[in-house]
ROGUBA-561118 format. One record per residue (C-alpha): x, y, z. Coordinates in steps of 0.1 Angstrom, whole numbers, plus 5000, padded with zeros to 4 digits. Each point is the difference from the previous one (the first is absolute). Example, Ala and Ser with C-alpha at 12.3 -4.5 7.8 and 13.67 -1.06 7.14 Angstrom:
512349555078
501450344993
//
This chain:
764894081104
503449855011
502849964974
503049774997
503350184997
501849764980
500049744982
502049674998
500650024959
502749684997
497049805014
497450204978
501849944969
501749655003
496049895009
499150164973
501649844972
500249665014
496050084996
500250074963
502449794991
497949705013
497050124986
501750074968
498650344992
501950114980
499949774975
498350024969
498549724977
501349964970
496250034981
499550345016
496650174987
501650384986
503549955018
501550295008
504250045000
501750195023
503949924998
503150225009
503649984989
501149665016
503450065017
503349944994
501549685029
502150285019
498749865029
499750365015
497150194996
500250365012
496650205009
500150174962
499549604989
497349975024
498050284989
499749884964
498549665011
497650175029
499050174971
498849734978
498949825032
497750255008
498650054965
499449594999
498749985033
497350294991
498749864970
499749655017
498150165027
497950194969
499349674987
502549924976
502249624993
503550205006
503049864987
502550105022
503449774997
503550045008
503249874988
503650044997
502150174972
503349795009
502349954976
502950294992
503750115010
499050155032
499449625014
503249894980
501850285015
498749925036
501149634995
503250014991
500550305024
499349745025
501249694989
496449834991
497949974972
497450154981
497349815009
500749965032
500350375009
496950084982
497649775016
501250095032
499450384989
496549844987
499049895036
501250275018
497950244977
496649725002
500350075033
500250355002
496750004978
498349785019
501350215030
498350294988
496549844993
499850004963
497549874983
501349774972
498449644986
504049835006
498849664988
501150254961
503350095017
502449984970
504050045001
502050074969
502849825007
498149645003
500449814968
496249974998
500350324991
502450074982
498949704977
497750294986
502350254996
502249754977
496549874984
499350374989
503550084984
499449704979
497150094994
500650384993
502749864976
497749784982
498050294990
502850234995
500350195027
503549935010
503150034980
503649915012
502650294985
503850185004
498650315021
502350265016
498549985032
500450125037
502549845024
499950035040
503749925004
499250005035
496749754997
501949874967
497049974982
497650114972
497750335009
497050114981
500050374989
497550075028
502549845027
501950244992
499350335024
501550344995
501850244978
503049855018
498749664987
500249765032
499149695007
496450015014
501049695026
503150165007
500850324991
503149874978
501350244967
498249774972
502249914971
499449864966
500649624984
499449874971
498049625006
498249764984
496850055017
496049895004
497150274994
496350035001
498650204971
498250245018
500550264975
497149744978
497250175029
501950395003
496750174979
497749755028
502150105027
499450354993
496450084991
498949705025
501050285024
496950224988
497849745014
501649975039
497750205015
500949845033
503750104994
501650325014
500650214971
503450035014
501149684995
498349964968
502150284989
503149835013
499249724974
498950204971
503250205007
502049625007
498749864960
500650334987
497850044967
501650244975
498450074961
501950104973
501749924964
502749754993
502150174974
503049864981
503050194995
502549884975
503649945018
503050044978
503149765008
502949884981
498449645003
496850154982
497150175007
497549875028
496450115010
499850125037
496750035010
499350295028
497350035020
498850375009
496750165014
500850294980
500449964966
498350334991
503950145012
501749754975
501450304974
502250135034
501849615001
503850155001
501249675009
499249645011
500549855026
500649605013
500349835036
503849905006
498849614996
498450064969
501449754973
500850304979
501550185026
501949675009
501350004965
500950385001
502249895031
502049724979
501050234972
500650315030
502250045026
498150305016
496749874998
501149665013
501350165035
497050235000
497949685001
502149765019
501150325025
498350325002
496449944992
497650035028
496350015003
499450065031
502250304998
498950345005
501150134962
499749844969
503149904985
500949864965
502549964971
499550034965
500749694975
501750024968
495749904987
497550284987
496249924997
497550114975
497050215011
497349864982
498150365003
502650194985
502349814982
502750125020
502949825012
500650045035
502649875032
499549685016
501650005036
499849745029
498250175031
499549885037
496750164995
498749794979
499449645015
499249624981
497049905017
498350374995
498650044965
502249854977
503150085013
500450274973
498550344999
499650304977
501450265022
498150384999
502350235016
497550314993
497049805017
501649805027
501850085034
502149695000
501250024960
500850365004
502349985029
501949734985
499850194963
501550325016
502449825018
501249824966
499450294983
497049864975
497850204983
496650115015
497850064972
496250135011
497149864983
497350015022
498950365016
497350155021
497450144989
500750324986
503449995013
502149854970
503750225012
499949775035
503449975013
500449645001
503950034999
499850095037
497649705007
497849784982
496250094991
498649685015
496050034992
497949984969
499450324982
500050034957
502849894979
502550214988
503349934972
498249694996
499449964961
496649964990
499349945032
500650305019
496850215008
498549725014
498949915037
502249745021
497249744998
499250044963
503449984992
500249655020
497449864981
501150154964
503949895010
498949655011
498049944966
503050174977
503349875012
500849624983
499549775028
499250205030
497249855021
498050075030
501549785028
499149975037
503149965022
499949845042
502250095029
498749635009
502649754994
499749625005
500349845031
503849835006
498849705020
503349835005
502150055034
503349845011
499349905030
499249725021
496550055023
497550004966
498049804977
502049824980
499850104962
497849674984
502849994967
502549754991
502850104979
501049734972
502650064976
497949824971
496350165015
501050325009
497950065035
497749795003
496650055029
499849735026
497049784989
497050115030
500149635011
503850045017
498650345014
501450145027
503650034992
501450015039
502350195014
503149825006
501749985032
501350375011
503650055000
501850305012
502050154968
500850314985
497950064965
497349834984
499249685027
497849794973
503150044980
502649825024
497249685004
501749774980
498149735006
496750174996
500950214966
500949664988
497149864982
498549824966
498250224971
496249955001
499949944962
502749834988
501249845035
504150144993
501550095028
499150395007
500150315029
497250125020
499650364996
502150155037
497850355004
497250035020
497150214996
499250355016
497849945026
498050294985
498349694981
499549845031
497550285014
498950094961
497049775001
499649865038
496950165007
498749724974
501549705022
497950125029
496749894984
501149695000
503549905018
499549644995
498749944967
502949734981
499050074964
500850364995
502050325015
496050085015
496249864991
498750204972
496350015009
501050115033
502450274992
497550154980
497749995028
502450185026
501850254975
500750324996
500850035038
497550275014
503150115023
503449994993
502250185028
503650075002
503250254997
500050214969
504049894995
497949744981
497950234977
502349934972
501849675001
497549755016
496750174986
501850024967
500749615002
497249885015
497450194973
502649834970
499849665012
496250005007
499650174962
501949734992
498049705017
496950144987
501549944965
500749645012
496449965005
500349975034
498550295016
496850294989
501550315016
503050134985
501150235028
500749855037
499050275025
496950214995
500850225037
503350095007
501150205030
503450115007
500450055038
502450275014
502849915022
500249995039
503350215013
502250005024
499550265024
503050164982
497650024970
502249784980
498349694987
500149675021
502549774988
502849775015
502450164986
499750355020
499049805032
497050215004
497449754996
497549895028
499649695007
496349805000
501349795027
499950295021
497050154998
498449684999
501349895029
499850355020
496950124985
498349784981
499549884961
496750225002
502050315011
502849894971
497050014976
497650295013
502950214996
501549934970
496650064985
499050315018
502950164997
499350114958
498249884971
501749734983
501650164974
502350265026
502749985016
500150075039
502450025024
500549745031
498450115032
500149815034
497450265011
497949894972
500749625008
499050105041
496750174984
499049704980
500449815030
497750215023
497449984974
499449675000
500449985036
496950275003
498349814975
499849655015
499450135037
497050164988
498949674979
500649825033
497750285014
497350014977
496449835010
500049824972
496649845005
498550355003
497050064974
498550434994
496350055009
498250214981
501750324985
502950115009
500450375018
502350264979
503149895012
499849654998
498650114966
503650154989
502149755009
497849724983
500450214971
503750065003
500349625002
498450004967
501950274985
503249815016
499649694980
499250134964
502650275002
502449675011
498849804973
501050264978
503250075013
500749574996
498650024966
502850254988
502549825025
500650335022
500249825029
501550295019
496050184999
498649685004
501649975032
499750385011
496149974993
500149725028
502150175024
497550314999
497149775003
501549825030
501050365016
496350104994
498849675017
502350025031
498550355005
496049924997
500549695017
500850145032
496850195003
498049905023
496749974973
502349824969
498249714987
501949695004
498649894968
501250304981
503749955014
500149614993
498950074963
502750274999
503049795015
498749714977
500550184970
503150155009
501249655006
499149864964
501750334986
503349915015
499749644996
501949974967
502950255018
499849905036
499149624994
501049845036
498750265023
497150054979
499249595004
500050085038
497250265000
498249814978
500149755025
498950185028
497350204981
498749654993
500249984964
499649644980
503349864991
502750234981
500150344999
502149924967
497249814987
497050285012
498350144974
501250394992
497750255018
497950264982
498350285014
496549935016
499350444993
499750164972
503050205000
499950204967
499850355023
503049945021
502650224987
498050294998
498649915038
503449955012
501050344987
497050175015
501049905035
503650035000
499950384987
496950035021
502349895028
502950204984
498350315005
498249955033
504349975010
500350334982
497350185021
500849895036
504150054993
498950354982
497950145024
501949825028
497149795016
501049815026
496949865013
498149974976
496149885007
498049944969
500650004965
497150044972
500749874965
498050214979
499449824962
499050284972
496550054989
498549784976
500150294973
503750014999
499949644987
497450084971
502250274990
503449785000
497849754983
499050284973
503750134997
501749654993
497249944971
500650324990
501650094962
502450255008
497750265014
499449895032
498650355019
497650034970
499149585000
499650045042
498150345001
497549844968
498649845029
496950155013
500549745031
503050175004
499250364992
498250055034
503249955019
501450294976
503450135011
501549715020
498949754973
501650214975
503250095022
500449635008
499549964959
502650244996
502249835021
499749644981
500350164971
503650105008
500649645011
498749824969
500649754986
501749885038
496650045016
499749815038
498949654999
497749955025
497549785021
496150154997
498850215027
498549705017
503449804993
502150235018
497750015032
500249604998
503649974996
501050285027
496949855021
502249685000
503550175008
498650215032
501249755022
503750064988
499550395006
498549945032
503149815011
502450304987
498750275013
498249875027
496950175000
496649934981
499350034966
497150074980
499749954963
497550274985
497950064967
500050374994
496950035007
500449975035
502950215006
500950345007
499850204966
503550135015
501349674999
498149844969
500850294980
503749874999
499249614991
500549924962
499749644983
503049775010
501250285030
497450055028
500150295020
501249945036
499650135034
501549945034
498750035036
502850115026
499450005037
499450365018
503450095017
//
C-alpha cells in the first residue's frame, strides 16, 4: 500500500477548527446531565506564551477532550487573569495604558489558543480586568464585610519599594526576602490597611486537607505547612515595671519545661518592650538599631523589668530579643535555655542561667550546659512535679498553674487585600469623616477605574476628581478608598463565574455552580500550591456560609504539572531568553507536533527538558499515522475467524485501548501515547504481509486514531476522514476493547522472553542460519503441581507430593516442588497449558519474521523428551534448526 510522505498541517489545522468552531463542539449547555469540570490555571495577559505554558493547557485539553469523547458534558472554558503591576509596568514602560496593553496581550494569547486547537466553549471567556467583573469582586468585599470577614487595621506590612506597593507574606520569596514580581529587598511600613479574616477558616483549611484525595500530598503539605497549626498552653507571667505590674501572657508548646524559665522574653515592638525603650537608652537603640530577625544569631538586651514565674515563684529577667517576633505567639515567650537550641545560645551568650528540669530517661546528670536536652523524657528539680513523664506533666501543669490554658496557635495570618497601585479593583469604601468608611451601596457597583495617569506612587491616590465623592449615608462630602485589590481575589473564586458568565443578579448562578463544582480537574504550576489554593478554598468556605454554594472546597482533582526547560535545563522563562516559541513549532511543525510532544515527553507532574529531536519525532508520528489512515481499506469487513496472526494483532488492538484508557484516566498521557506508538509500529509491520486482513488493520488504525484524538486533534480529524468515520472524531464515542483481554500481560510476557531466549540460543551457539525453531510448552503435570504449591500452607514439597496424581511423576514433580518452594511466595504467574500454546500460537508470525525460519509451537507431549524435559510453566523449552555447513 502507498503512503503519503507529508502532510500539509497549516491547511489540516486551520480546516480543522473553522469546522468546530462552526459546529460549536465545544460548547456545553448550561443544563448539562452530570457535567463534568475540567479547568486549568487561566493565564496571566503576558501575551507570550512559551512551550512550558502550552503544556499545562494541552494538558487539560486532552483530559476534556477524552471525557467528552467518553461521554461526558465537559466544561472546558478559558479566560484571562489581567489585572496586576506587570501590565502597569509594561504601560508606562511604553507610554500607553493598562487597558490597552492588556487586551492587546489578550488577543494575541486567543489567538495563540485557538492556533493550537484547543478545545474551549469561548462564548464563557471571562477577563478580570472588565468591570463586569470586577463588579463581583467589589460585591464580595462588601459582602465579606457584612458578615465579618474583613476588617480595616494599622498593620506593619511589606513594601516593594521598587513596585511601591503592599505584598502579602506569601509574595514575599526567600530567606533574602524579595519581591516575588521583582526580586526587590522587601521592607517594612506601617499602614492603614484592608484584610480578609482568613484566620476565622485556619482549623477548615487544615483538616479539609484530610479529605483531597485528588490532591498531591505534596502540596497538601505545602498548605498544612503554609496555616501552620501549633497546640499548646497560654501562660501568664507577671511583668514587674515601675508603672506597675502587668500580665504577659506567653504562649509555649512546652510547658512541662516551665521550672527551667531563667528569663523572659518580648518582640522589640512589643508595647512593654516599647515602654522599656522610653525609660532606656540601651534598649531603645537595640530596638530602633541592632535588632534583626532575619539575622543568623539571636540578639537582645536586657530591660530594667523582671517577670514572675508563675511555676516557681521566682523572679526572673526580662530582655527584648530579635528572636522573638509580634505576630508569632504572643510576642512574649518564656524562654528554656536547658530545653531549647535557640534560648540557650542567646542565655550563654548573655550569660543566663541554664537550669535542667527535664532529663532522659534514666539519664538525670545530662550535660545540658553544653546544649539543650530538646525531647521529652521525666521531670527533674521540678517540685512536686518532677518524676513525672513530659506529657503528664503538660496536662498536670496546664490544670495547676492560675490561668494557663490550652490554646491552639496558626502560622496562617489574614489576607492584606489592599495594594497601591493603579491596574486593580477598586476598594468598594468611602471614607467620611462623620461615617467612618462607609461600603458603596451594590446599586452604584462597579466603582470604575479612573482614567490611567502615569505617576509615581499610589495612582488612585492622585485622581482628584475621582477620589472626590459624597458619603453614601449621610450624603457629606467624603474620599473613595485609593487601593486596589490583590488580584489574588480576582482568580480566588473565577472558576464560579464560568458556570454562568452572564448571569446580572450575582457574582455566578447558584443552582448552576452547584451543578458544575468541585472541578474534576484543576491543572497548573505548583508556585500556586500555597497562595491561590489557599485563597480560592477561603473564599469558597466563605460563600458557602453566604448560602450561596453546597461544596465548601473548590477543586476536588488537582494536578501540578512539571515544567518544560530550556535545553540548558533551566526553566523557560523570558527572562533567561531560553524559551521556545509556539509560533514556531506551529508554523514549522505543526500545533499537533507542539502538543504530541509536550505530552509524550513525561507524565504531567515532571519536569523535562526541550528537545528538537523530540519535536522532529512527534512530527514523524503523525506523519506515519495518517499515511496509513489514508491507506487503510476502510470498507473492508473479516470473514469468518481470523488465522493466529491476525488473531494477535486484533488482540493487541484491544489490549491498546484499555491500557490507553487507563493511562487517560490517571492523566499519564506520556503511556497513553507510547501504547499507540507500539500499536501503530505493530500495524505497519503485519500489514505489509502479504496474508494481513484489511479488516484487522482498519480496526487497528481506527482505534489508534480515537486514542490520540484528544492529543493529536487536527491530524486525527483527517484520518478520521479518510477512514470514513461519521462526523467528529472529537465527538466519536471512546473505543473499548471488542477481546477479552484479562490474559494480556502475562501473554505478552510469554512471547517477549520466549523471543528473548530464542535471541539467547542462536547468538550463544552462534546460528547463523537457522531453519526451524520448536517451542516446547511444559507438560500439563508441572501446572498441577504450581497449582498445588501456590495453595499450599507453607509446606509446599509435602502439599505437592500429598498428591497421588502427582506421586507417579515422583522425582521431577518433587524436584520441580522443591524448586517452587524456594521461590515462594513470588511463584510465576502464568497462562494454563492450553493458554500458553494459544498465546505463542498467535505470536509465531513475529518469530517467523525474526529469525526467518519456521516455527512450531509444541505440547510436551509431542516433543523430544530431550527437549521437553527442559520446558517449565511460564518458560518453554526451545530448540533451533541450523543449516548443515
Amino acid at each position: 500500500m502507498g503512503e503519503q510522505a507529508t502532510y500539509d498541517h497549516h491547511a489540516i489545522e486551520q480546516h480543522w477548527q473553522r469546522e468546530w468552531d462552526d459546529a460549536d463542539v465545544f460548547r456545553v449547555p448550561d443544563d448539562a446531565d452530570d457535567p463534568e469540570y475540567v479547568l486549568a490555571m487561566f493565564p496571566y495577559t503576558s501575551g507570550q506564551l512559551h512551550m512550558g505554558h502550552v503544556r499545562n493547557y494541552a494538558i487539560t485539553d486532552a483530559f476534556a477532550r477524552y471525557r467528552r469523547m467518553d461521554g461526558e458534558d465537559v466544561l472546558h472554558p478559558m479566560g484571562w487573569d489581567s489585572f496586576g503591576l506587570p501590565a502597569e509596568n509594561a504601560a508606562n514602560e511604553r507610554d500607553t495604558n493598562p487597558r490597552e496593553w492588556t487586551e492587546r496581550c489578550i488577543d494575541q494569547m486567543r489567538d495563540q489558543f485557538e492556533a493550537l486547537g484547543f478545545g474551549y466553549d469561548w462564548e464563557r471567556e471571562i477577563t478580570t480586568c472588565d468591570p463586569d467583573y470586577y463588579k463581583w469582586n467589589q460585591w464580595l468585599f462588601t459582602e465579606f464585610r457584612d458578615a465579618g470577614l474583613v476588617d480595616r487595621r494599622a498593620a506593619t506590612v511589606n513594601w516593594c519599594p521598587s513596585c511601591e506597593t503592599v505584598l502579602a507574606d506569601e509574595q514575599v520569596e526567600g530567606d533574602d526576602e524579595l519581591c516575588w514580581r521583582c526580586d526587590t529587598p522587601v521592607t517594612e511600613r506601617d499602614l492603614d490597611q484592608w484584610f480578609f479574616e482568613t484566620t476565622a477558616y485556619a482549623d477548615e483549611l487544615l483538616d479539609g486537607l484530610d479529605e483531597l484525595d485528588g490532591w498531591p500530598s505534596n502540596v497538601r503539605d505545602m498548605q498544612r505547612n503554609w496555616v501552620g497549626r501549633t497546640d499548646g498552653v497560654e501562660v501568664p507571667f507577671t511583668v514587674h515595671t515601675p508603672d506597675g505590674d502587668e500580665d504577659v501572657v506567653a504562649f509555649t508548646t512546652r510547658v512541662d519545661t516551665i521550672h527551667g524559665a531563667t528569663y523572659f522574653a518580648l518582640a522589640p515592638d512589643h508595647p512593654l518592650a516599647e515602654a522599656a525603650a522610653d525609660r532606656d537608652d540601651d534598649v531603645a537603640h537595640f530596638v530602633e538599631e541592632v535588632a534583626d530577625p532575619d539575622g543568623d544569631e539571636p540578639q537582645g538586651v536586657e530591660t530594667q523589668f523582671t517577670a514572675t514565674n508563675p511555676a516557681t515563684g521566682a523572679e526572673i529577667p526580662v530582655v527584648v530579643a530579635d528572636f522573638v517576633l509580634s505576630d508569632v505567639g504572643t510576642g512574649a515567650l518564656m524562654a528554656v535555655p536547658a530545653h531549647d537550641d535557640r534560648d540557650h545560645e542567646f542565655a550563654q551568650a548573655h550569660d543566663l542561667p541554664v537550669r535542667q528540669v527535664v532529663a532522659p530517661a534514666g539519664d538525670e546528670d545530662a550535660d545540658v550546659e553544653a546544649a539543650a536536652y530538646t525531647a521529652d523524657g521525666v521531670l527533674v528539680n521540678a517540685g512536686d512535679y518532677t518524676g513525672l513523664d513530659s506529657e503528664t506533666a503538660r496536662e498536670e501543669l496546664t490544670a495547676d498553674i492560675d490561668g494557663a490554658a490550652s490554646a491552639v496557635q496558626y502560622q496562617l495570618r489574614d489576607w492584606g487585600v489592599s495594594r497601591q497601585r493603579y491596574w486593580g479593583t477598586p476598594i468598594p469604601i468611602v471614607h467620611c469623616e462623620s461615617c467612618g468608611p462607609v461600603s458603596v451601596p451594590d446599586d452604584d457597583l462597579p466603582v470604575e477605574l479612573p482614567e490611567f495617569v502615569h505617576t509615581t506612587g499610589n495612582p488612585l491616590d492622585a485622581a482628584e476628581d475621582w477620589k472626590q465623592t459624597t458619603c453614601p449615608d449621610c450624603g457629606a462630602p467624603a474620599v473613595r478608598e485609593t487601593d486596589t485589590m490583590d488580584t489574588f481575589l480576582d482568580s480566588s473564586w473565577y472558576f464560579l463565574r464560568f458556570a454562568s458568565p452572564a448571569f446580572d443578579d450575582a457574582p455566578f448562578d447558584t443552582q448552576r455552580a452547584n451543578d458544575w463544582l468541585p472541578v474534576d480537574e484543576y491543572v497548573g504550576g505548583d508556585e500556586h500550591a500555597v497562595m491561590h489554593l489557599l485563597y480560592s478554598r477561603f473564599v469558597t468556605k466563605a460563600f458557602a456560609d453566604l448560602d450561596m454554594l453546597e461544596h465548601r472546597e473548590p477543586f476536588a482533582g488537582l494536578t501540578t504539572q512539571g515544567m518544560v526547560l530550556g535545553e540548558d535545563g533551566t526553566k523557560m522563562s523570558k527572562s533567561k531568553d531560553n524559551g521556545v516559541a509556539p509560533e514556531r513549532i506551529v508554523d514549522e511543525y505543526g500545533a499537533d507536533t507542539a502538543r504530541l510532544f509536550t505530552l509524550r515527553a513525561a507524565r504531567p507532574s515532571k519536569a523535562f527538558p526541550w528537545s528538537e529531536e523530540g519535536v522532529r519525532s512527534s512530527h514523524t508520528f503523525l506523519e506515519r499515522l495518517l499515511s496509513m489512515a489514508r491507506a487503510v481499506d476502510a470498507d473492508a469487513t473479516a470473514d469468518g475467524d481470523l488465522d493466529p496472526a491476525a488473531e494477535y494483532v486484533a488482540r493487541e488492538t484491544a489490549a491498546t485501548v484499555q491500557a490507553a484508557t487507563t493511562h487517560f484516566d490517571d492523566m499519564e498521557f506520556n503511556r497513553a501515547v507510547q501504547a499507540v506508538d507500539e500499536l501503530v509500529s505493530l500495524l505497519v509491520r503485519y500489514r505489509d504481509r502479504d496474508d494481513a486482513a484489511p479488516a484487522v488493520v482498519a480496526r487497528g488504525v481506527t482505534a489508534a486514531v480515537k486514542l490520540l484524538a484528544p492529543i493529536a486533534p487536527h491530524v486525527a480529524e483527517e484520518c478520521w476522514t479518510a477512514l470514513g468515520g461519521d462526523g467528529f472524531v472529537a465527538e466519536a464515542a471512546w473505543p473499548t476493547p471488542d477481546r477479552d483481554v484479562s490474559d494480556h500481560d502475562r501473554a505478552t510476557s510469554l512471547i517477549e522472553q520466549t523471543r528473548e531466549d530464542v535471541r539467547d540460543i542462536v547468538d550463544t551457539a552462534g546460528i547463523e542460519n537457522p531453519t526451524g525453531v520448536d517451542v516446547v510448552t511444559a507438560p500439563e503435570w508441572m501446572y498441577d503441581v504450581l497449582a498445588r504449591a501456590k495453595a499450599a500452607d507453607g509446606n509446599v514439597v509435602g502439599s505437592v507430593m500429598s498428591d497421588q496424581s502427582l506421586q507417579q511423576h515422583g522425582e521431577d514433580a518433587a524436584d520441580y516442588a522443591k524448586d517452587l518452594a524456594a521461590q515462594a511466595p513470588a511463584f510465576p504467574d502464568v497462562l494454563g497449558p492450553d493458554g500458553e500454546r494459544d498465546a505463542l500460537g498467535r505470536a509465531v508470525w513475529l518469530l517467523e519474521a525474526e529469525f526467518d525460519a519456521p516455527v512450531r509451537v509444541l505440547a510436551a507431549e509431542d516433543a523430544a523428551d530431550s527437549v521437553a524435559n527442559k520446558a517449565e510453566p511460564g518458560r518453554p523449552a526451545i530448540h533451533v534448526d541450523e543449516a548443515d555447513d
